[in-house]
C-alpha positions as CSV (number, residue, x, y, z in Angstrom):
1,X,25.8,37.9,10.2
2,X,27.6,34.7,9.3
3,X,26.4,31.0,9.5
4,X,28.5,28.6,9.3
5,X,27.2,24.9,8.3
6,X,29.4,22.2,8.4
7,X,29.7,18.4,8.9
8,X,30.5,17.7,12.6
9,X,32.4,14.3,13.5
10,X,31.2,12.9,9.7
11,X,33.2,9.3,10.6
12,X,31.4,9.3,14.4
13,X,27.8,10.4,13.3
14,X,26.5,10.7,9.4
15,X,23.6,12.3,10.8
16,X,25.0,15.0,13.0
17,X,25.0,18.6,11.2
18,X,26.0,21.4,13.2
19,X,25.0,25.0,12.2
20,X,27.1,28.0,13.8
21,X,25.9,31.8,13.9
22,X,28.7,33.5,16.1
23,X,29.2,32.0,19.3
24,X,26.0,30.1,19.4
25,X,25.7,26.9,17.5
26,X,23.0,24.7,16.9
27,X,23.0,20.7,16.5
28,X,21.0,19.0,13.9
29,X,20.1,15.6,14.0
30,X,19.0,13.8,11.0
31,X,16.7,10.6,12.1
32,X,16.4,7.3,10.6
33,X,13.7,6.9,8.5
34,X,10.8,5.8,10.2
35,X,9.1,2.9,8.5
36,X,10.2,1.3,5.5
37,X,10.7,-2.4,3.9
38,X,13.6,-3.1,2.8
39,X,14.6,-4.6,-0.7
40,X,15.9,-7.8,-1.4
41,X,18.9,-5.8,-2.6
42,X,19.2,-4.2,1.0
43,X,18.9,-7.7,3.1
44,X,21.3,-9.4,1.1
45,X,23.7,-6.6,1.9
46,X,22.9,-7.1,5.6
47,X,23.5,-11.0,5.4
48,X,26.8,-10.4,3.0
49,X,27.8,-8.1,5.7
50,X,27.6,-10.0,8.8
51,X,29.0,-12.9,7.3
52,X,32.0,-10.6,6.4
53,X,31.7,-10.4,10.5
54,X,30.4,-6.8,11.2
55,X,28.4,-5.6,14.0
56,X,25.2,-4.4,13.8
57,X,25.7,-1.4,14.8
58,X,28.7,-0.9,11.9
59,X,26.2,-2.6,9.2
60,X,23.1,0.3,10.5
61,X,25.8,2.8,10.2
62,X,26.8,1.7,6.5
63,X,23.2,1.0,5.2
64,X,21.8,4.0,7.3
65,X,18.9,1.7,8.7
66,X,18.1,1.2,12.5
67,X,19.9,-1.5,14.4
68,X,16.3,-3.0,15.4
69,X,15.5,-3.8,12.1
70,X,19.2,-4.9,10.8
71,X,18.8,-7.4,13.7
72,X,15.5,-8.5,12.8
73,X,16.7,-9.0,9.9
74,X,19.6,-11.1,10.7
75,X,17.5,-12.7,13.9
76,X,14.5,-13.8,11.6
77,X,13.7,-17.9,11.6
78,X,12.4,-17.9,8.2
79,X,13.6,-15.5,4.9
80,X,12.8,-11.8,5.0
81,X,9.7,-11.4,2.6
82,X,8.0,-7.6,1.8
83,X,4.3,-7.4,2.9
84,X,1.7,-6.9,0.6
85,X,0.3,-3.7,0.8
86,X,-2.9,-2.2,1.0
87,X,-4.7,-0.3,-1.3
88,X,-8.1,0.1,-3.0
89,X,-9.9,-2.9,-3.5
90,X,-10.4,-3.9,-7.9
91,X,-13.4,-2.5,-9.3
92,X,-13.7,-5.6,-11.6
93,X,-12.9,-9.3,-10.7
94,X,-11.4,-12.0,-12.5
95,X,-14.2,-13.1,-14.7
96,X,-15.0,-9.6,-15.7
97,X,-11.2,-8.9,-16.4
98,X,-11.4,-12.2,-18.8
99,X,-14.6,-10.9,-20.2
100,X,-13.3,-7.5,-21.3
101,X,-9.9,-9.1,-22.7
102,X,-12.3,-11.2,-24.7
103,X,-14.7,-8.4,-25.6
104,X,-11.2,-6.2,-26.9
105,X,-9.6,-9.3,-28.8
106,X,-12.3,-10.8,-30.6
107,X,-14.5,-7.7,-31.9
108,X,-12.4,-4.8,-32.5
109,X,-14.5,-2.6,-29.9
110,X,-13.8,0.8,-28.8
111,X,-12.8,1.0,-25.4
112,X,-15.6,3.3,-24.6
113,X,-18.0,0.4,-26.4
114,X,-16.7,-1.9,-24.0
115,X,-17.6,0.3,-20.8
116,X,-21.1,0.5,-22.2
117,X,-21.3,-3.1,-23.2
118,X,-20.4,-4.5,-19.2
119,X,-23.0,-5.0,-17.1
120,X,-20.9,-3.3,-14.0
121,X,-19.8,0.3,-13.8
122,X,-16.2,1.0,-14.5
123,X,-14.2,3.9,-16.1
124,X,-13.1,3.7,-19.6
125,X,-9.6,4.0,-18.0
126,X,-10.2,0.9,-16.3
127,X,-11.0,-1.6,-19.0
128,X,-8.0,0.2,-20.9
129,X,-5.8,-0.8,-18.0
130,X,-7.3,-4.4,-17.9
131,X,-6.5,-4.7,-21.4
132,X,-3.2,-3.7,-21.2
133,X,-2.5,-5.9,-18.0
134,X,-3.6,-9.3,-20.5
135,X,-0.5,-8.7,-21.7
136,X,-1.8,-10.4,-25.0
137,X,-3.2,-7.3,-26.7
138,X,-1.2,-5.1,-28.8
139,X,-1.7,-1.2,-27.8
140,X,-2.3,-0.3,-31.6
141,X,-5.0,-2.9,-31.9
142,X,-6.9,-1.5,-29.7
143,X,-8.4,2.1,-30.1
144,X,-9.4,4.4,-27.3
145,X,-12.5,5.6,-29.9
146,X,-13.5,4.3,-33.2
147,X,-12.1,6.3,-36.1
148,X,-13.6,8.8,-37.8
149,X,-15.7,7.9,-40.7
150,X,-15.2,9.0,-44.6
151,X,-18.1,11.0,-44.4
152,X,-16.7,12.9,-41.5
153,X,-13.3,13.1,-42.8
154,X,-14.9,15.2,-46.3
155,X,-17.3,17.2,-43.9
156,X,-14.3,17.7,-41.3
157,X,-12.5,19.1,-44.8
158,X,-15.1,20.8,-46.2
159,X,-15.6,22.9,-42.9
160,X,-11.4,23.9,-42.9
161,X,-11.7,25.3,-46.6
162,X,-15.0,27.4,-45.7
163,X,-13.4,28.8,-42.6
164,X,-9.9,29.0,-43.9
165,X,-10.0,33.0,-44.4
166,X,-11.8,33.5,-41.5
167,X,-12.0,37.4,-40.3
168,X,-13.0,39.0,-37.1
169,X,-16.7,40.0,-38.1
């Protein structure tokens, strides 16, 4: 049993594959991709290459977009702008963003502290990611947990040289 795959009419069709297995053979077609936006990269290609005066259908071909869009594109009154999108609405608003950047650069506070100390309920990732989104805080100033004490340290020691020749009893 052989099966052949090869590229069928590739200057024609990009999106054309056609599979053989003996005397039958099978077309594949490949579809556009069905929603995306484009990037400001993409439209400037469209506007660069109609004003180098190709077609739509040339400029679809090339970019592998649909015509409809490439013609909205190049139909469109006012610029081509990217939608905002969707997503999960913040746990925290702005004032409690500027309270937790405050919290984090003016006491040096534990992340976790700062959870505890905010009046709304918010994961420790959260405020870490609020922190880092100021823009204004360095990483290493700000520790995930306070650091373990002296008296922990010796213990923390202490415990490692007692256990150090540990056997299976």
């Amino acid at each position: 049993m052989q099966i052949g795959i090869g590229n069928h009419d590739v200057d024609s069709e990009p999106n054309k594959y056609v599979v053989r297995k003996g005397k039958l053979s099978f077309v594949f077609r490949f579809k556009m991709p069905k929603y995306s936006q484009l990037s400001n990269e993409e439209v400037s290609r469209i506007l660069h290459l109609k004003f180098l005066s190709k077609t739509v259908r040339e400029i679809s071909k090339l970019l592998n977009r649909s015509k409809s869009m490439i013609y909205h594109v190049l139909t469109r009154k006012t610029p081509y702008e990217r939608k905002p999108r969707s997503g999960r609405p913040r746990v925290t608003d702005i004032r409690s963003d500027r309270r937790i950047q405050r919290m984090a650069s003016s006491q040096k506070m534990a992340v976790l502290e700062i959870t505890r100390a905010s009046l709304l309920q918010f994961s420790k990732n959260t405020v870490h990611r609020r922190i880092i989104e100021s823009g204004c805080m360095i990483q290493a100033k700000m520790p995930r947990r306070l650091p373990i004490s002296k008296l922990h340290i010796s213990k923390r020691l202490q415990w490692a040289r007692n256990h150090m020749s540990y056997d299976d009893k």
